[in-house]
C-alpha positions in Angstrom: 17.3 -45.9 -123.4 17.0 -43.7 -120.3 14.1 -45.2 -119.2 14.5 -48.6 -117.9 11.2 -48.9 -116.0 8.6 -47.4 -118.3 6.2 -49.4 -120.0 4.9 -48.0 -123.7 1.8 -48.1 -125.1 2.6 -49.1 -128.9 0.6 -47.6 -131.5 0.2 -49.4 -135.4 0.6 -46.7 -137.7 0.5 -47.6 -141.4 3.1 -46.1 -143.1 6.5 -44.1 -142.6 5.5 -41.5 -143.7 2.8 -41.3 -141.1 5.1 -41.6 -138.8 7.2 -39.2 -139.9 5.2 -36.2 -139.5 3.5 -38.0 -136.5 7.1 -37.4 -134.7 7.7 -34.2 -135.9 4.5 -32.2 -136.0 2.7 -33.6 -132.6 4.2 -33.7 -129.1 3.2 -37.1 -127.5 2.7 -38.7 -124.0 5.8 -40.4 -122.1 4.6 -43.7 -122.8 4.0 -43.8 -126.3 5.6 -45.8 -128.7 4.6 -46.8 -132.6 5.3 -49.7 -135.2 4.6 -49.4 -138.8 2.8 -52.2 -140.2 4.8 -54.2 -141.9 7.6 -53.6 -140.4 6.5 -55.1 -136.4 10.2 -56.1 -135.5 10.9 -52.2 -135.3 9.8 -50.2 -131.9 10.2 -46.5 -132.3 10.0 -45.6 -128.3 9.4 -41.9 -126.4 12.2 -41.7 -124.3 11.8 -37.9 -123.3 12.5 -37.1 -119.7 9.4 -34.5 -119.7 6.4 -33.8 -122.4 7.1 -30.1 -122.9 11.2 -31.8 -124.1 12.7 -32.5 -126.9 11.1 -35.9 -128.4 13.6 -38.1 -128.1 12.8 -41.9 -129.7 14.8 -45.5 -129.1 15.0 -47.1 -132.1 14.4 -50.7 -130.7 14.9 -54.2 -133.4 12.5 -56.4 -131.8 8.7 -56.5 -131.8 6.1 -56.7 -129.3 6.4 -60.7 -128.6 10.5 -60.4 -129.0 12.4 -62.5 -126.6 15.1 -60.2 -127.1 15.3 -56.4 -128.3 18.2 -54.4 -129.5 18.7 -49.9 -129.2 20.3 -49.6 -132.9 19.5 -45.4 -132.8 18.1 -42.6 -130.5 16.9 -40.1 -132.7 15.3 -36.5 -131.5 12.8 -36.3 -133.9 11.6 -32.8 -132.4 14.4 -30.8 -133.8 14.2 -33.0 -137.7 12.2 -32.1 -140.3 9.6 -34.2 -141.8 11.9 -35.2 -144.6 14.6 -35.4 -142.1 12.7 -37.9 -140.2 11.3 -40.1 -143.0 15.2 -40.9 -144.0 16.0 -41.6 -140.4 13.0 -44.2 -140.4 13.8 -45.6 -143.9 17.3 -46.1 -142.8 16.1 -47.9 -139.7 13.5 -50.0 -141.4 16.2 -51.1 -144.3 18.3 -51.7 -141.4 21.2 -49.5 -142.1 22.1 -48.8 -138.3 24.7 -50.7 -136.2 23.4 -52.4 -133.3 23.8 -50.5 -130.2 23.3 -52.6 -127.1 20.6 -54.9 -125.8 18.0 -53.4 -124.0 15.2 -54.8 -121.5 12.0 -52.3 -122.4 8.1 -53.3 -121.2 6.0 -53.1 -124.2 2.3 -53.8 -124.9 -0.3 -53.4 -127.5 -2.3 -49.6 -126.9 -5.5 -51.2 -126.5 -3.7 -53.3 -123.4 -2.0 -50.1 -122.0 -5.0 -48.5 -120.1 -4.1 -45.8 -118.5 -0.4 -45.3 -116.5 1.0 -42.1 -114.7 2.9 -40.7 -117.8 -0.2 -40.7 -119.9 -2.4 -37.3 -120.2 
């Protein structure tokens, strides 16, 4: 994760597939970050350095009340298709990926977030 001091907003989507074309077909604010229900121990983070860049996403094992959360993928989902995408989150889901490192992130539940600097 670049960004050690930002603190997402995570939204509940309800299916990969959302996601998928969520990630591709949208550009999102800084903070935002998603979990498929279901599936809550997975984080799928913006770590972008700028709106108008590439959407780069931590793949973060650990949910919102972990004690403990692990990077297992960074993933620009910008430059993947749709059906690009949906593998990269199936994979991550079935937990396919090698853990990366450990990795201290701030996240809280959307409705919590309010508003920060890095939203629009």
């Amino acid at each position: 994760m670049f960004h050690k001091h930002r603190t997402w907003a995570i939204h509940r989507v309800n299916t990969a597939e959302e996601l998928a074309g969520m990630l591709t077909q949208r550009t999102w604010t800084l903070c935002s970050g998603f979990l498929i229900a279901g599936h809550e121990d997975m984080l799928f983070l913006n770590d972008a350095t700028h709106e108008d860049g590439a959407g780069e996403y931590g793949l973060i094992r650990g949910g919102l009340s972990a004690d403990r959360r692990f990077q297992i993928e960074s993933i620009t989902f910008s430059w993947c298709s749709t059906d690009e995408a949906l593998q990269y989150i199936r994979d991550a889901l079935l937990g396919t990926n090698a853990i990366w490192q450990e990795v201290a992130v701030s996240v809280e539940p959307a409705e919590e977030h309010g508003r920060c600097p890095l939203c629009a």
